[in-house]
C-alpha positions as CSV (number, residue, x, y, z in Angstrom):
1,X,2.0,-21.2,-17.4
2,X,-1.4,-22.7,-16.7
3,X,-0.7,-23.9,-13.5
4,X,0.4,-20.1,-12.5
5,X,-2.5,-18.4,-14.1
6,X,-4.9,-21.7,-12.3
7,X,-3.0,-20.9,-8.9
8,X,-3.8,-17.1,-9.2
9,X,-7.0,-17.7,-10.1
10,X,-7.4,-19.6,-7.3
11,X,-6.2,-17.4,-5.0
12,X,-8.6,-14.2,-6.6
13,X,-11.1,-16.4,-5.6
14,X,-10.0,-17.4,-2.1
15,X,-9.3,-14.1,-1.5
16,X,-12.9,-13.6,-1.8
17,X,-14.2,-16.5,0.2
18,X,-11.9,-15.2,3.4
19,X,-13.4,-11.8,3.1
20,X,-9.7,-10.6,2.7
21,X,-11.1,-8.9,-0.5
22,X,-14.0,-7.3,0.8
23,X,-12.7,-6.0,3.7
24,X,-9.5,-4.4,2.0
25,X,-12.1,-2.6,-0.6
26,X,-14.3,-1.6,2.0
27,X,-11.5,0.0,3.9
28,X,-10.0,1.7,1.2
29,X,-13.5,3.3,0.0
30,X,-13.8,4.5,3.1
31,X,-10.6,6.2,3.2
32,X,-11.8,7.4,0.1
33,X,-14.9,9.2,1.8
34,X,-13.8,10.8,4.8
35,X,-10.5,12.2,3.3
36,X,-12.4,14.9,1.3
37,X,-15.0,14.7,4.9
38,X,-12.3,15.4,6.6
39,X,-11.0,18.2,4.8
40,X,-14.5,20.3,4.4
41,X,-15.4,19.7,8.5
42,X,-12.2,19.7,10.3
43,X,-11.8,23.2,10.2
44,X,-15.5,23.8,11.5
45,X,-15.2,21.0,14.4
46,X,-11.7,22.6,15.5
47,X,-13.7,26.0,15.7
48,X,-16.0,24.1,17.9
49,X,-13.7,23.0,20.7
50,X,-11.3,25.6,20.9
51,X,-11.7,28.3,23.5
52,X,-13.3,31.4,22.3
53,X,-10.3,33.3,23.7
54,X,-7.8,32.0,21.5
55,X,-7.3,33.2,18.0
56,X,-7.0,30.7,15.9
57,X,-6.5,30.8,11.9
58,X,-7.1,28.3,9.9
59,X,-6.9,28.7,6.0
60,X,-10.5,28.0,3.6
61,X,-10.5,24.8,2.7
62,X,-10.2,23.6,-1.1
63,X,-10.3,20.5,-2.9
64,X,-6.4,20.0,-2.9
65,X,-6.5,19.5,1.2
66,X,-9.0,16.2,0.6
67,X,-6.4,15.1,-1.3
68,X,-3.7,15.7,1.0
69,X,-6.0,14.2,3.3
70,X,-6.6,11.0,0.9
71,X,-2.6,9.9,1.3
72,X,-2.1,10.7,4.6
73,X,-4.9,8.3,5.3
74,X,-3.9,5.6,2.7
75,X,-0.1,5.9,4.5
76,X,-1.5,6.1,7.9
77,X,-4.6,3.7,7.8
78,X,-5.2,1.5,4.7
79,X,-1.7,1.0,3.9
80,X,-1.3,-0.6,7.7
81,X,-4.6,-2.4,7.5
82,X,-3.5,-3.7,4.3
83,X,-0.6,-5.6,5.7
84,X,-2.9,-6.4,8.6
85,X,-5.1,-8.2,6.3
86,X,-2.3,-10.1,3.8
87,X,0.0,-10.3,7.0
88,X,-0.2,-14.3,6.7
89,X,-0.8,-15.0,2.9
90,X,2.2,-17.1,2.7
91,X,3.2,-18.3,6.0
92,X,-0.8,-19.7,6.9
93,X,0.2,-22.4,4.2
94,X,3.7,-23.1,5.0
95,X,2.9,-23.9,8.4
96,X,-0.3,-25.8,7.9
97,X,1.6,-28.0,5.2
98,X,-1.2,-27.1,2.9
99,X,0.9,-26.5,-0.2
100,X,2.1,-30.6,0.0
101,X,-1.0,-31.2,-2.6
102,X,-0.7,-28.5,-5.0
103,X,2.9,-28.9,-5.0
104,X,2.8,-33.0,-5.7
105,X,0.8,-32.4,-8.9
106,X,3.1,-30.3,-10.5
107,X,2.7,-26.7,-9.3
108,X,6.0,-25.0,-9.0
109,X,7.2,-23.6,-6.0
110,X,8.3,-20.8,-7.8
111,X,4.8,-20.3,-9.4
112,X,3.5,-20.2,-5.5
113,X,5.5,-17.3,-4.5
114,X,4.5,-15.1,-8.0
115,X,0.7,-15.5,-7.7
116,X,0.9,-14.3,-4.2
117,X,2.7,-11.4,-5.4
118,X,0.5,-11.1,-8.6
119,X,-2.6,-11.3,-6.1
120,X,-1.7,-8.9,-3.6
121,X,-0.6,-6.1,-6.2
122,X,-3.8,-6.8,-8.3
123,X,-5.9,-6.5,-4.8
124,X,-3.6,-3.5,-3.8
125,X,-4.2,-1.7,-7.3
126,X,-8.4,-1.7,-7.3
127,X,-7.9,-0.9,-3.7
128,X,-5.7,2.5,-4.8
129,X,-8.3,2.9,-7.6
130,X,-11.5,2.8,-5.7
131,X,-10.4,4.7,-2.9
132,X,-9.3,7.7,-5.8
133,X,-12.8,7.2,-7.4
134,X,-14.5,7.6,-4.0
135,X,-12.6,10.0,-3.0
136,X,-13.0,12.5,-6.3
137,X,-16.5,11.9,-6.0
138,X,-17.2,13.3,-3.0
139,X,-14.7,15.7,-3.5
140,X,-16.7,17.0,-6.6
141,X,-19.9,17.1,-4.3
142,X,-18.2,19.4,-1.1
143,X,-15.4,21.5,-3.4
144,X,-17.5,21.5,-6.7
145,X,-15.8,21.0,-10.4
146,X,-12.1,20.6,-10.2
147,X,-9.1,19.1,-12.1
148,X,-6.6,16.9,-9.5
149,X,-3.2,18.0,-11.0
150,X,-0.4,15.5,-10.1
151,X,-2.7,12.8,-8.8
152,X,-2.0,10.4,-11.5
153,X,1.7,10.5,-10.6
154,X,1.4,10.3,-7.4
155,X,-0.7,7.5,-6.8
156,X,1.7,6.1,-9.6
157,X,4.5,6.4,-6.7
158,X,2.3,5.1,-4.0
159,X,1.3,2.0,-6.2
160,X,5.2,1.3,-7.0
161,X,5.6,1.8,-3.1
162,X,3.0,-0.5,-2.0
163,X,4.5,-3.3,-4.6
164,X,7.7,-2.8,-2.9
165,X,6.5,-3.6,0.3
166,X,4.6,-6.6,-0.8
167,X,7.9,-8.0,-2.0
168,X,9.1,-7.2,1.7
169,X,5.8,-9.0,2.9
170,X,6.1,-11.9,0.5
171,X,9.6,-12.7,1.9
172,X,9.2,-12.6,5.4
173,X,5.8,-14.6,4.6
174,X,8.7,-17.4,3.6
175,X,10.8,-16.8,6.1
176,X,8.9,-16.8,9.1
177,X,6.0,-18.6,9.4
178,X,4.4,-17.2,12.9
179,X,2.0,-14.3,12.0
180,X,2.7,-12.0,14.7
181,X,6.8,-12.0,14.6
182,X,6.3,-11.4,10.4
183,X,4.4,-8.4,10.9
184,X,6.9,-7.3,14.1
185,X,10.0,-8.1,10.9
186,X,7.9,-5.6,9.1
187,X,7.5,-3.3,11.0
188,X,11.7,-3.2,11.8
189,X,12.1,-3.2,8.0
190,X,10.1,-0.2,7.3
191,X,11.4,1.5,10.6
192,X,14.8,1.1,9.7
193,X,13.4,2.4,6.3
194,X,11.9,5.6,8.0
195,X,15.5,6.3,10.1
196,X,17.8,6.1,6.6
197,X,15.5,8.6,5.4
198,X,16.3,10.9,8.0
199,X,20.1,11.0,6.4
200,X,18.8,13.3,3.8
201,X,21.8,12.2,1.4
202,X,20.0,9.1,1.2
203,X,16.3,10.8,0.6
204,X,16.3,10.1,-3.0
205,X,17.2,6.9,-3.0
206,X,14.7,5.5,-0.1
207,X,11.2,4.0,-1.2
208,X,9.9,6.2,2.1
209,X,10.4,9.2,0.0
210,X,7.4,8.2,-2.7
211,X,4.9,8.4,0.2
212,X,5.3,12.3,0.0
213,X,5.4,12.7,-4.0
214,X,1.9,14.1,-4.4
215,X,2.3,16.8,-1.7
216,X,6.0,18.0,-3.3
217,X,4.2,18.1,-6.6
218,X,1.3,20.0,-5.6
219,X,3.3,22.4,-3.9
220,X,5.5,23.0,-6.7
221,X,8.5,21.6,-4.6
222,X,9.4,19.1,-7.5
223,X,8.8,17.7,-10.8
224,X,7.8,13.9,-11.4
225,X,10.9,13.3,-12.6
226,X,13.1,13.7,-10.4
227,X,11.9,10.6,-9.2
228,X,12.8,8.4,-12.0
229,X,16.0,6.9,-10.5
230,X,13.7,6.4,-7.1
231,X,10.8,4.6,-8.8
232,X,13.6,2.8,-10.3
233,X,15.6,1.4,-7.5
234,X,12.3,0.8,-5.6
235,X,11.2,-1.1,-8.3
236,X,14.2,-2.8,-8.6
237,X,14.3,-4.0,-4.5
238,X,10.5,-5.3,-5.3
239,X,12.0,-7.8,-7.5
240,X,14.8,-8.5,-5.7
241,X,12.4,-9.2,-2.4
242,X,10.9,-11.5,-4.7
243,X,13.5,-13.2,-5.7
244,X,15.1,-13.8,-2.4
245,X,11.4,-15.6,-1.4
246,X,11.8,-17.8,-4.5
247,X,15.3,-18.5,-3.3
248,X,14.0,-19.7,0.7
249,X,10.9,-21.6,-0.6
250,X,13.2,-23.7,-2.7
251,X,15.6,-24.5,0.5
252,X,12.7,-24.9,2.8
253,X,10.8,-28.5,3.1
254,X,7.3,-28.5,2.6
């Protein structure tokens, strides 16, 4: 176990060194402020370049549409820029042979694979956490004193969602080591991902469906858990992602 907890270590700190840390953060605090920004001003702006002959409605703004606003933008934004960021973390060291070392004295290829696993979700939970901070705050400043039913749970589901697609990450990191055809693999995986959920017999068993877990709870369109099985099997394909990458880094010469 010390040579896992000295490789993760390592890579918390290299993570800071290439900036990788800094500018996920950054981008996730800023999703953070303009989500409850955007919900205050939009309607106002609208107003302001629609023509004055059209009648156009749109509803008072409260603190629940920053919300809204916050995962739509984490989904839409950071969640992208996220894979942007770690779209390499893997396959940057099996092409440059830069493993060989750590590898020769005694670090496990296993071991290699779980850190950057441990790392990403560690990076991808403070992320979820300041941009939640940031985003209350400001909320509090615009909308006043409020209690965020439901958020908990559903930033629960977006964290279980966002380990999942790490896994995915992890493995094609092992699998293909160009940069640009991993993230085109990863984009196909979560297409494919986005069609199947158009089958709606297969809603509630598709990871796609935990994007859109606040909004059903806010509007009263669900309870928590009926999700159980969902945050379940999506839990279970983040392991099994991880397991298939353990699998092809032991077949693969380094």
């Amino acid at each position: 176990m010390k040579p896992l907890t000295a490789y993760i270590k390592k890579e918390l700190i290299e993570s800071i060194y290439n900036f990788r840390l800094i500018i996920t953060l950054s981008i996730f605090f800023l999703v953070g402020v303009i989500s409850p920004l955007g919900a205050r001003f939009l309607p106002e702006i609208l107003n302001q370049f629609l023509d004055a002959g059209i009648e156009f409605y749109l509803p008072e703004p409260t603190y629940l549409d920053a919300y809204h606003q916050l995962f739509e933008n984490i989904t839409q934004l950071a969640m992208i820029a996220f894979v942007l960021v770690f779209g390499n973390t893997l396959s940057g060291e099996l092409s440059k042979n830069s493993l060989q070392i750590l590898l020769s004295k005694g670090l496990s290829r296993w071991a290699v694979v779980l850190s950057k696993y441990v790392v990403m979700v560690v990076i991808w939970t403070l992320s979820l956490a300041l941009s939640t901070i940031s985003c209350y705050l400001y909320t509090y400043y615009f909308f006043g004193s409020h209690r965020p039913e439901n958020l908990f749970e559903g930033m629960l589901a977006l964290w279980v969602f966002g380990a999942f697609i790490i896994g995915i990450l992890i493995w094609i990191n092992v699998l293909i080591k160009s940069y640009s055809i991993c993230l085109l693999l990863f984009a196909i995986c979560i297409g494919v991902l986005y069609l199947l959920n158009l089958l709606e017999l297969l809603t509630i068993y598709n990871p796609v469906t935990l994007l859109g877990v606040f909004r059903n709870l806010s509007l009263q369109e669900a309870i928590f858990s009926d999700y159980t099985i969902l945050l379940s099997i999506t839990s279970g394909f983040s392991m099994l992602f991880l397991l298939l990458a353990t699998y092809l880094i032991y077949r693969k010469s380094i």
